[in-house]
C-alpha positions, 0 to 999 in steps of 0.5 A: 140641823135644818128645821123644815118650813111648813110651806102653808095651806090648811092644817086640817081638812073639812073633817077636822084630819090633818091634810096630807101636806101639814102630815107630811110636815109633821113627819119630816120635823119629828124625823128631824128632831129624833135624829139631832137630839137625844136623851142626853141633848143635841147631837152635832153633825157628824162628819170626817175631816174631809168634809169639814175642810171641804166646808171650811173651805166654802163661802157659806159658813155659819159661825157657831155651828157645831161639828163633831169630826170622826177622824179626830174624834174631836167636836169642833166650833166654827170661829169666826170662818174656821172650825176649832176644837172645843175643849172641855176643861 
């Protein structure tokens, strides 16, 4: 999940409104937010295996981040540069 950077300048205006840019903002987190989180909690990107090759296979690799495969049907922990299966005891 990429949380949007708020690029700075007034919050509100003159009137006390928020501008157009900080509405703006506040829209794309919220958005953000209700698409990575739940009811019950975060929701992980979902991906095909494909792509977490693809991603694995690149030079910019978070450790910790948390991918749910859809052609496995697997969540999946990046670990030290490789993506493994979590399994839950």
């Amino acid at each position: 999940m990429i949380i949007p950077n708020y690029s700075g300048g007034p919050i509100t205006d003159k009137n006390g409104y928020p501008t157009p840019e900080f509405k703006s903002w506040h829209d794309q987190i919220i958005l953000t937010l209700q698409q990575n989180a739940g009811t019950e909690g975060l929701v992980p990107a979902s991906l095909p295996s494909t792509d977490i090759s693809t991603i694995q296979a690149g030079t910019t690799k978070q450790n910790g981040t948390l991918i749910y495969d859809q052609t496995t049907d697997e969540l999946k922990a990046n670990i030290g540069g490789t993506f493994k299966v979590v399994q839950v005891v």
